[in-house]
Structure formats: structure tokens, C-alpha cells
C-alpha positions in Angstrom: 93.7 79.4 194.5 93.9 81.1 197.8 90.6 82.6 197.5 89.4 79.2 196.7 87.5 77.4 199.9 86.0 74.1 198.9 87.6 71.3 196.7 86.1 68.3 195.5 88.2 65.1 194.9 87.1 62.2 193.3 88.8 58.9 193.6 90.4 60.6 197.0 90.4 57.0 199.0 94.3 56.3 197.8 97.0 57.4 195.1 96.9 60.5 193.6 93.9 61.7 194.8 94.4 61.0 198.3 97.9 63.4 197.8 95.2 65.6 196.3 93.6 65.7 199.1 96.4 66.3 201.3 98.0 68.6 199.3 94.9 71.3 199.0 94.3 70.7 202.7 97.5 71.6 203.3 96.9 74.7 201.3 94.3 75.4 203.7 90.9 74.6 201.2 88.3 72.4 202.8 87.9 69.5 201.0 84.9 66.6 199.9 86.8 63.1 199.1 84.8 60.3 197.3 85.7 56.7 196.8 84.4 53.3 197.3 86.6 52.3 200.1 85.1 54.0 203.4 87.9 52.5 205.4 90.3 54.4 203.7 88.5 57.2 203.5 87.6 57.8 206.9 91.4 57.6 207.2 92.2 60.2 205.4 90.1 62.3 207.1 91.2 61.6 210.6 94.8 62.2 209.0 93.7 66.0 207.6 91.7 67.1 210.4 95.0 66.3 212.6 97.8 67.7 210.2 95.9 70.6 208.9 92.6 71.6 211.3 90.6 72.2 207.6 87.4 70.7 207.5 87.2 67.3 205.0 83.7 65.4 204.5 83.8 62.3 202.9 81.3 60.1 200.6 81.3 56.7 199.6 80.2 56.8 195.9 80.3 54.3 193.0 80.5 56.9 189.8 80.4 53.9 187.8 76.2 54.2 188.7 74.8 57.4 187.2 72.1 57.0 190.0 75.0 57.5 192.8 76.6 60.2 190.5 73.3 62.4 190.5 72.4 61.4 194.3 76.0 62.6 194.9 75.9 65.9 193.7 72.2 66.4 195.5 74.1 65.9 198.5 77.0 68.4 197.9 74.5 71.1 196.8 74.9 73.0 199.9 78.8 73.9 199.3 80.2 76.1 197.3 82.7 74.2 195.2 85.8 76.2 193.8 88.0 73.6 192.2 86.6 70.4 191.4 89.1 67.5 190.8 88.2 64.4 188.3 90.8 62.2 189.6 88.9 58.9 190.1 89.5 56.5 186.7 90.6 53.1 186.1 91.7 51.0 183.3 91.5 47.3 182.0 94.2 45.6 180.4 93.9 42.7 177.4 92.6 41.8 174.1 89.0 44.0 173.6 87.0 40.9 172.4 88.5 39.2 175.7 87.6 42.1 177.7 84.4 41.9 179.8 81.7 44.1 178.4 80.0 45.2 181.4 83.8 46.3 183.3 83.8 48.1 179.9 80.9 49.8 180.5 81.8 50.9 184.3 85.2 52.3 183.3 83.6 54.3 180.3 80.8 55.4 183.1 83.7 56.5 185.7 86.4 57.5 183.3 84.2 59.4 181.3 80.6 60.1 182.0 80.9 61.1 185.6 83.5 63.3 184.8 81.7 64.9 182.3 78.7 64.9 184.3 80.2 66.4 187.5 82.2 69.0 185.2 79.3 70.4 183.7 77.1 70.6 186.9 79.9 72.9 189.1 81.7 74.6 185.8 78.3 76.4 185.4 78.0 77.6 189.1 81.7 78.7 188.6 80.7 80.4 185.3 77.9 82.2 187.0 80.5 83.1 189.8 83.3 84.2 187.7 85.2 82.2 189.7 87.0 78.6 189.8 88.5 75.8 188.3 88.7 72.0 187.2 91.3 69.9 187.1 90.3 66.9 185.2 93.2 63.5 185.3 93.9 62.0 182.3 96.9 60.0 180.9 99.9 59.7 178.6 97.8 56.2 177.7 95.4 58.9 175.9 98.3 60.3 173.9 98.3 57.6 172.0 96.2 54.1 170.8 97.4 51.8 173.0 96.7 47.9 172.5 95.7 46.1 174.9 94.7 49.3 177.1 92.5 49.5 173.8 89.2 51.2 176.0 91.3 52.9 178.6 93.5 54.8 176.4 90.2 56.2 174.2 88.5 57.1 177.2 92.0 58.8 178.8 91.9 61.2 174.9 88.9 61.8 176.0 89.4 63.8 179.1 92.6 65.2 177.3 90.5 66.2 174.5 87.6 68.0 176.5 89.9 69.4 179.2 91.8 71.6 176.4 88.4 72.2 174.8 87.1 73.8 178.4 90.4 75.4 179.3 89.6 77.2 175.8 85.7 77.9 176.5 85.6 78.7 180.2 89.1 81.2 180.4 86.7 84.2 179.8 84.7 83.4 182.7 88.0 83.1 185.3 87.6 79.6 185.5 91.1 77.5 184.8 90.9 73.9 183.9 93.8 71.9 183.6 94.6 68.4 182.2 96.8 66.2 184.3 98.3 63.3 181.9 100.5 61.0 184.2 102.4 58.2 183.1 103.1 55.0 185.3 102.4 55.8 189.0 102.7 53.8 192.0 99.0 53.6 192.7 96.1 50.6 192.5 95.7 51.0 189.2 97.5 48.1 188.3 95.9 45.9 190.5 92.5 46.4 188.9 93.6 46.7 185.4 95.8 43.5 185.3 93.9 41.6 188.1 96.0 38.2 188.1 98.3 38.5 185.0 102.0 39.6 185.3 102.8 43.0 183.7 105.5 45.1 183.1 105.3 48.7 184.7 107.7 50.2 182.4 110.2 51.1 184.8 110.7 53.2 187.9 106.9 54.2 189.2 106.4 57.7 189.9 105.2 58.9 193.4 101.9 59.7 193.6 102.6 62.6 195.9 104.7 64.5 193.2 101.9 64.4 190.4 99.6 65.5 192.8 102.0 68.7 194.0 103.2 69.2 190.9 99.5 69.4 189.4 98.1 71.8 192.0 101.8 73.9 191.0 100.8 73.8 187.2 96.9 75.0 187.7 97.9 78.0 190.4 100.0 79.0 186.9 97.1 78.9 184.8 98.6 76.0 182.6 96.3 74.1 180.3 98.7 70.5 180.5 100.8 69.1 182.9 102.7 66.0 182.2 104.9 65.0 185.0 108.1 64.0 184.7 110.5 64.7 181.4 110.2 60.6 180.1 106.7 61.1 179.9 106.9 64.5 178.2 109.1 63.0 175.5 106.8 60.1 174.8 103.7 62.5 174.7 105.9 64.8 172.3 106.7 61.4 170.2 102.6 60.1 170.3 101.6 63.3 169.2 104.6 64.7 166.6 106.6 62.3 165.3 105.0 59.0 165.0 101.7 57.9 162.8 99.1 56.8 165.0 98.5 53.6 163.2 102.2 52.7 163.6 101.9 53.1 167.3 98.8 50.8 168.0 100.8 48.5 165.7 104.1 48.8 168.1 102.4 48.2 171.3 100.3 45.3 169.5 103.7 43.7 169.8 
């Protein structure tokens, strides 16, 4: 990565990315920070211009609008992207026939299309570069079928899916993807995905800050998954070895 200039983060306006963003301006790459929240985001900038003296331009972007997503990249097209960073998800909690369709269709539009969509654009300038990398965030949540997360968790084994599948395809080129899978983390994401209904968070939160480091850490040594925090790798190990699949969306049906 120290031959790496520019970085985009998605989703940089708080949580994880925003320590993303911090993190890889720290490590001196300039960086371009999406989210909906311009407040925040013109924050974050003023903070990373003062700390670090790298340049940061931000964009406020809605990637749940494949319009925005394709306006977004016209207006990057200038910069030479090195790592790319699909941080920017979101997830909906309850019953699926309870579920709002259209939310549905936005988190399946962030969560999965964009990502895709963004992925493909700058892995094939990397490609032709020989040069680069992606780091794409998924979940534990897509280790398994989760009820009640029932959408979120299929589009989280989604980017886990793809992300090995590109880590496998694009190595030959020089250009590293990695698949983040986090469990519980003191971000907004529980805000959005249980709006006004009480919820359980499974026990201490982790720090947004230490996914984010410890990400960046596991990319710079060319690792295809990083799951923070040894709870999380056991239940991973547990979703994926030991238990049947069916018997696990029938646990967490309750």
C-alpha cells in the first residue's frame, strides 16, 4: 500500500468507514469519502486535512440510486484510484413479509449493486495497471441465514462470496481484495435496521476504529478474510463447519 495514492471510501460519513478514512490518511493516501450526511462529512474532512495535511474530497451520494452511482463515478474519473473501499451497507431487522419492499430494494441496491458496480468499474483500471486493491465489508450476518436479518444476511454472503471469488481472479494481476466480515460494532447500524424496536446487541460492541485498523493490517498482508475479534471467528468457524444451515435459520427464528 505505500505506493498506493488515492483511496475511495464509501459510507465514510461515520463508523467504520470514517476510521477508514482516518486510518489510510494517516497512512499518508489521499482519500474520496462518500455518504449521505454532508455535515458529517465535511467534518471529517476539516479533521484529516488538520491531523494529516493529505488531501480528502468528499461526495454526497445516495448508492441506493443507480443514477447517483454512475453520476458518481463520472465525477471521480479524473483520479487514479488504488484501493477502493465498499464500506457503505445497511441492514433491516423483522419478519420478511413485514419488511418494507421498497427499503428492501435500497439495501439490496447499496449492499449489493453499487458495490458490485463500483468494483467492477476501478478493478479493471487496476487490472490494466497491474496495480491495486479492493476491500469490500461484509459480515459475520453473511456466515450464516439469519432470521429476522433474513435480506441483510443474503446480501452480506453475497459480498463474502464475490470478494473470495475476486481475491481468486484478480491476484494475477497484483491487485488484492479482501473481505472484511465484522460482527456487532458500535456504529448507526442499529439505528436504521431496528428503527423504534428494542434489540439486543449481543454483548460488548466492538470499536469501530479497531476493524478499520485491523482491516487495513490484514490487506497490506495480502489476506483474503479478516474477521475481527476471536468471538466472531469462532461463530464464523461454527456457521460455516459445524452446524447445518437449516438448523441455524431455525435457532435464530427463536
Amino acid at each position: 500500500m505505500k505506493d498506493f495514492k488515492w483511496a475511495i471510501v464509501t459510507g465514510g460519513s461515520s463508523g467504520i468507514g470514517r476510521e477508514f478514512v482516518l486510518e489510510l490518511s494517516r497512512r499518508k493516501l489521499n482519500v474520496i469519502a462518500t455518504g449521505r450526511d454532508e455535515k458529517r462529512l465535511k467534518q471529517l474532512a476539516d479533521e484529516v486535512k488538520e491531523k494529516f495535511k493529505t488531501q480528502v474530497h468528499t461526495f454526497v451520494v445516495d448508492l441506493s440510486s443507480p443514477q447517483k452511482v454512475k453520476r458518481f463515478i463520472e465525477e471521480v474519473s479524473s483520479f487514479e484510484i488504488d484501493l477502493l473501499v465498499n464500506n457503505a451497507g445497511f441492514g433491516l431487522y423483522g419478519e420478511f413479509v413485514k419488511l418494507d419492499s421498497e427499503e428492501i430494494e435500497n439495501m439490496i441496491e447499496v449492499n449489493v449493486k453499487a458495490l458490485t458496480v463500483l468494483s467492477h468499474h476501478f478493478a479493471k483500471q487496476m487490472v490494466q495497471r497491474r496495480r491495486g486493491g479492493i476491500i469490500n465489508v461484509s459480515s459475520i450476518a453473511g456466515y450464516m441465514p439469519l432470521a429476522y436479518f433474513n435480506a441483510y444476511s443474503a446480501t452480506k454472503a453475497y459480498v463474502y462470496y464475490l470478494s473470495l471469488a475476486l481475491w481468486a481472479e484478480l491476484k494475477k494481476y497484483n491487485v488484492h481484495v479482501l473481505c472484511v466480515a465484522p460482527g456487532p460494532t458500535r456504529t448507526r447500524f442499529f439505528e436504521r435496521a431496528f428503527k423504534d424496536q428494542s434489540f439486543r446487541t449481543f454483548g460488548k460492541l466492538m470499536d469501530p476504529k479497531q476493524v478499520a485498523f485491523g482491516a487495513i493490517e490484514a490487506f497490506e498482508k495480502r489476506k483474503p478474510i479478516y474477521i475481527p475479534a476471536f468471538k466472531n471467528r469462532l461463530i464464523s468457524f461454527a456457521a460455516k463447519k459445524l452446524l447445518p444451515d437449516r438448523l441455524l435459520a431455525r435457532f435464530t427464528a427463536g
